[in-house]
N, C-alpha and C positions, 0 to 999 in steps of 0.2 A: 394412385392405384393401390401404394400398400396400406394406406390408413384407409379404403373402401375397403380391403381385404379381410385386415385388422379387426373393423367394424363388425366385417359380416363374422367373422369367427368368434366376436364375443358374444357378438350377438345370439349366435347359434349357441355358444356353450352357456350361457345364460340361461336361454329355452331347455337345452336338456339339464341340466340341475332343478330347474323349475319343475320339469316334468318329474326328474327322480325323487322331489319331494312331494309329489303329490301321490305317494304310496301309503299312505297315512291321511285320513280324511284331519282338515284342521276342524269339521264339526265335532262334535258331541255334545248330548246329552250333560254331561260327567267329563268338568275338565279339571276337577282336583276329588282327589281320595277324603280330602278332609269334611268331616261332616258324614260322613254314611258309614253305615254299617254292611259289609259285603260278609257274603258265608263260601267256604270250599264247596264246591260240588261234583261229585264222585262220577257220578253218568255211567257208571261201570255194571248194572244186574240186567242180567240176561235169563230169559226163560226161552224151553222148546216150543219152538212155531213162532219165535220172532222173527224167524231168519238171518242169525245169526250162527246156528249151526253152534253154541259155546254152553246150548244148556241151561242148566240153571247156575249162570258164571256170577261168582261173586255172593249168592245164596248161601251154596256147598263147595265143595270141593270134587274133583272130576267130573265137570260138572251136574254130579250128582244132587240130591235136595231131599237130607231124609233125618233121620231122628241121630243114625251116626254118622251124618257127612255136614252136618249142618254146622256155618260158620257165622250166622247175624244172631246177636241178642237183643236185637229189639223189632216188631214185627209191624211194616209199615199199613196202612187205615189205605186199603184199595177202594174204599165203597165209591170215589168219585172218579175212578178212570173211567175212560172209557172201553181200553182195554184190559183184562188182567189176566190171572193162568194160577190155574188149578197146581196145587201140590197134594205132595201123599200127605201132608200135616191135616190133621182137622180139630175144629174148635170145640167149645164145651159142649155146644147144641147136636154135635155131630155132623157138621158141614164140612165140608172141603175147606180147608185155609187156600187163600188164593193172595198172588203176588202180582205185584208191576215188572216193565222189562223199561229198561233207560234206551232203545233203543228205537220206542213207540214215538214220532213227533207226537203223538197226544200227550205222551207222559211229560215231555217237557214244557208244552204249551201248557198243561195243569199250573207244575211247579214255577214257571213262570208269573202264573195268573194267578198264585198263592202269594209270591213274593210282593205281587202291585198290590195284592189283597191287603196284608199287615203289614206292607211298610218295610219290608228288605231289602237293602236298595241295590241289592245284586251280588253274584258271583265269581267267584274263578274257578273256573272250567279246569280240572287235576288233567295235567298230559303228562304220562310216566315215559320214561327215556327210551322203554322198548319199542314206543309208537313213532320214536323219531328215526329209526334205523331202513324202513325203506317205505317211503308214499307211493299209498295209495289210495288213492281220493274215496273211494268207494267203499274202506274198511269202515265196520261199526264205527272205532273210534270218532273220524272224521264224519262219517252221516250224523253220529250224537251233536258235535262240534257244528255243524253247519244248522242243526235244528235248533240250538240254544241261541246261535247266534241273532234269527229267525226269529225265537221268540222272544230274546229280550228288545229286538228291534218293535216289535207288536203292541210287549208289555211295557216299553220305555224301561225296562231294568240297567243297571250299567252289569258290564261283562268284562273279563279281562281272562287269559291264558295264563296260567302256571305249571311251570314245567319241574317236574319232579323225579331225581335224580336216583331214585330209586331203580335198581337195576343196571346199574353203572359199574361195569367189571374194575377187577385192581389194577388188572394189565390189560393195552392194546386196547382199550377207546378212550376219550376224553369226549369233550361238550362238541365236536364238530359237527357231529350230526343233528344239532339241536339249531344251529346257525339256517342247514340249509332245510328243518323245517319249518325253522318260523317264513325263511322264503317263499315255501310253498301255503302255507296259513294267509301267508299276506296277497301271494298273488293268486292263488287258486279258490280258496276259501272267502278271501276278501276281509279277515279276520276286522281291522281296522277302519276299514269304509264300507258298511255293511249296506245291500238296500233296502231305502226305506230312510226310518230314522235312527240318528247313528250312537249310537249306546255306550262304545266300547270306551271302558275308563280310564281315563287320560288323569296325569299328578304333575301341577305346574307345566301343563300344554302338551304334556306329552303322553303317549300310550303308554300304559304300564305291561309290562312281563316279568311274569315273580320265576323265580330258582329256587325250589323248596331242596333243601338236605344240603346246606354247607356246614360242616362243622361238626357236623356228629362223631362220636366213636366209634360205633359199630359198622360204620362205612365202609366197604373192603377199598374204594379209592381215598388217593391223599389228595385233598383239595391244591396242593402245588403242583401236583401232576397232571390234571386235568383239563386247563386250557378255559381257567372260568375270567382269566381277565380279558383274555382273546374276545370270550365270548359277551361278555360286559361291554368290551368296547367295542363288537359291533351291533349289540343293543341300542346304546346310547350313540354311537358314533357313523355308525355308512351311513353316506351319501342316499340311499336309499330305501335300506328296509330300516335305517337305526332311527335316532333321533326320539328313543324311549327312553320312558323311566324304568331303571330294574327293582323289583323289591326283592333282598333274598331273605330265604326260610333260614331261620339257627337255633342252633340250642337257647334252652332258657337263658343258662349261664354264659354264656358270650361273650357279655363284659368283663369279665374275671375270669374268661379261661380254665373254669375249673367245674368240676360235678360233669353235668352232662353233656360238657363241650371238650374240644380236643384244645391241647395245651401248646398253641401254636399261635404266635401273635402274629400271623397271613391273615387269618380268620380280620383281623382288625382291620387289615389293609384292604379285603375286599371290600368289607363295610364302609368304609369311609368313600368307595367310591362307587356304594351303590345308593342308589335315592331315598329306598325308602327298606328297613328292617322291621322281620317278623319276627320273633325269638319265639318257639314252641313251646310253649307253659302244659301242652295236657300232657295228664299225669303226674305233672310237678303239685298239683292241689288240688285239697280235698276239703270236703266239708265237717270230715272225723276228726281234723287236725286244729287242735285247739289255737283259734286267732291266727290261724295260715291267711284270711285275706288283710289282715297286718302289712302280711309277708309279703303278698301279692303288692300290696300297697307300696310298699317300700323299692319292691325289687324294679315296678313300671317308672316311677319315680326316679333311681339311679339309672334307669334307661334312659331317660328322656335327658337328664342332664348331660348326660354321655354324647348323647346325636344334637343335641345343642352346639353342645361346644366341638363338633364333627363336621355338622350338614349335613348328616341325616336324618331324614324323618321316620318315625315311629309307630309301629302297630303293634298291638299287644293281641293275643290271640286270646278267644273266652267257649267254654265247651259246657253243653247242660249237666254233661254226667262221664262217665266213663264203664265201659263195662265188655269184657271180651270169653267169657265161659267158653261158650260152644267152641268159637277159635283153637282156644288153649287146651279144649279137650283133645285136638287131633293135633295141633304142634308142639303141644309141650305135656304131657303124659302124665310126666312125673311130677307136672306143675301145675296142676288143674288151679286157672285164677277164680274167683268165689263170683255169682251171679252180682251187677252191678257194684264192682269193687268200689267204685266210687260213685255215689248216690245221688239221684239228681233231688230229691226233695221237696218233689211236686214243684221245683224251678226254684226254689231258694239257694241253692247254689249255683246257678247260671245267673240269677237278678244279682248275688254277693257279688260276682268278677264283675257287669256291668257296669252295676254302681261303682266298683270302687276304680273299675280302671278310668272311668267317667270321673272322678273325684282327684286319681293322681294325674290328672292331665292328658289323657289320651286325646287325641282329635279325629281318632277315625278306632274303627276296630275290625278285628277280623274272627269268625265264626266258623269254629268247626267241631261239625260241616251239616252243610243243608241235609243228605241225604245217606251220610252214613250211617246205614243199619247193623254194619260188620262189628264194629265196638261200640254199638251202642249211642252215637255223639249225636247223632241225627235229631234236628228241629222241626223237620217237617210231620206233615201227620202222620201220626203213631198210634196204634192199635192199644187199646186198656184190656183188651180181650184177645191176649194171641194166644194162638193154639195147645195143646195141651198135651202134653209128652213126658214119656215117665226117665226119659235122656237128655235129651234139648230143655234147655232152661230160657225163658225171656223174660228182661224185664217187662214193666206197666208203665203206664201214664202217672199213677199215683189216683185213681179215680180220679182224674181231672179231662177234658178235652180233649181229643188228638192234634187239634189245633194251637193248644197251651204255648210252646216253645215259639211257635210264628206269632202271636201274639204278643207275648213281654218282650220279642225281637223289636218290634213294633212302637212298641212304649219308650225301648231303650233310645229306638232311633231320634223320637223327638227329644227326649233328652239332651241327646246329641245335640241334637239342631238347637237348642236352647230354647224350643217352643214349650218344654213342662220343665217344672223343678225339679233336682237331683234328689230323689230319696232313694232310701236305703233299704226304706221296708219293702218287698214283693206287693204291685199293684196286684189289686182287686179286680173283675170287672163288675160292673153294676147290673 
């Protein structure tokens, strides 16, 4: 009677382990990072009459959108939404400049059906820390969140969540509240077993979740006070929502502890027990600086030998240009930054990081970002003709395409994949 008892109680706890592993589809699409090219994506512009009540959020500031509230220096190519929205901006011809809202399912069924289009083989979905402090299923955030999901299910894109620690006070919170929203992502949202076809990007069988912002200085938290191995280990470790891979975000200099990274060798111990590292290179280079993708060269290179001889794997991050004027007209006054501080060059400096981090051994890469228009980083279609204002500055395309940056994404990706040869020189198209 006790070994029928015995039986029946493993038996049973067997079933529920089984069960709590099945919170995590073992399908996908995308069960290693290696080989694709994935880009950050923002989901964050809002305009009046989306129904979000936030304005033109992310445009301007209060949610305002006008010549001095204006925060994006690069102006996105509406002509193929289905929805868009009128601003007070207007173009050379004397038309209404008109914008997108991330909060449109059309909008992201587009940018999705852009991404199958050239060849991007997906995203991470940016969740800043303020979205984890209380669920609710029904906020913009989570409506953008369940429509990406949706449509990279559609567009076969891989998908994965990154949570960014931006907004993370010195005192009185830590990463808890991030634990029980990935709970809610998992079981409410269905983040990782999506229906339909199952997208979401798994590294060595596992779901990925990234942690962008360990490591900085300007951080008002100290990453030993914040409960990120807690949270690591139950990424990778419960019984039921874990059993992920973590990528985190870090300074460029991370290896060496020094320039843009805090002087704290914890920073290393996270690392070595997370899967897979991003070091944040924008800003760090420039196309002005003579023989910087040398430098680039070199620095991806002492990365990779680093998480060799670690276990971790490697992503190097690559950006078309840089550029935040309007921004720094209204937060930094006294420091007005110069229109496209750093220049994209009709994409000769987005193909230089490319190739080269393709050359010093990268196996994957990461792009940012799909749709930031706020400093300019943004790959997707991009206006040659934004509006025209004697305050707000934006950059151009370079007389090229709006399409241009989705395209050489495109080129890079086969590279990747070893289907074309690695050149250096910016393709053509014919």
């Amino acid at each position: 009677m006790k070994k029928i008892l015995f039986l029946t109680l493993f038996l049973y706890g067997m079933a529920t382990l089984l069960h709590a592993q099945s919170k995590h589809s073992k399908e996908t699409l995308y069960p290693t990072y290696n080989g694709l090219i994935m880009a950050g994506y923002q989901g964050w512009f809002r305009a009046p009459g989306d129904g979000s009540k936030q304005g033109f959020g992310h445009y301007g500031v209060g949610k305002a959108f006008d010549e001095t509230h204006c925060t994006i220096d690069i102006w996105p190519d509406v002509s193929e939404y289905e929805k868009s929205y009128e601003t007070p901006f207007r173009l050379a011809n004397g038309e209404k400049a008109r914008v997108f809202s991330s909060l449109d399912r059309s909008t992201t069924n587009l940018h999705f059906k852009w991404m199958q289009e050239y060849g991007l083989d997906g995203v991470f979905v940016q969740r800043f820390f303020g979205n984890t402090h209380h669920w609710d299923p029904a906020s913009a955030t989570n409506r953008i969140l369940a429509n990406t999901l949706e449509a990279a299910s559609q567009y076969e894109r891989a998908i994965a969540v990154m949570y960014d620690l931006s907004g993370l006070r010195a005192t009185g919170e830590d990463c808890s509240s991030i634990i029980e929203d990935w709970k809610h992502l998992v079981d409410d949202l269905k983040v990782t077993n999506q229906t339909g076809t199952k997208t979401y990007l798994h590294h060595n069988g596992r779901p990925v979740v990234a942690i962008w912002g360990v490591g900085f200085p300007d951080r008002p938290y100290n990453i030993r006070h914040i409960g990120l191995e807690r949270l690591m280990d139950f990424l990778q470790n419960d019984p039921v929502y874990g059993g992920c891979a973590v990528m985190l975000g870090v300074p460029t200099f991370w290896r060496t502890l020094e320039a843009d990274c805090i002087h704290d060798s914890y920073l290393h111990r996270l690392i070595k027990k997370a899967d897979i590292v991003l070091p944040w290179t924008i800003q760090r280079f420039s196309p002005l600086l003579h023989n910087d993708m040398d430098r680039f060269r070199d620095l991806i290179a002492g990365d990779i030998q680093w998480c060799e001889e670690n276990g971790t794997d490697y992503v190097p991050a690559v950006t078309p240009g840089f550029s935040w004027h309007n921004l720094s007209r209204i937060e930094f006054p006294d420091d007005v930054k110069p229109v496209g501080s750093i220049p994209r060059q009709g994409g000769r400096f987005y193909w230089q990081q490319l190739s080269t981090a393709i050359q010093a051994g990268a196996k994957m890469i990461y792009v940012a970002m799909f749709d930031e228009v706020d400093e300019g980083t943004a790959i997707f279609k991009c206006s040659d003709n934004p509006p025209v204002s004697d305050t707000a500055k934006f950059i151009t395309m370079d007389g090229l395409p709006s399409d241009h940056y989705l395209w050489l994404t495109g080129e890079a990706a086969r590279i990747l994949r070893k289907e074309k040869p690695l050149t250096f020189k910016i393709p053509t198209r014919k």
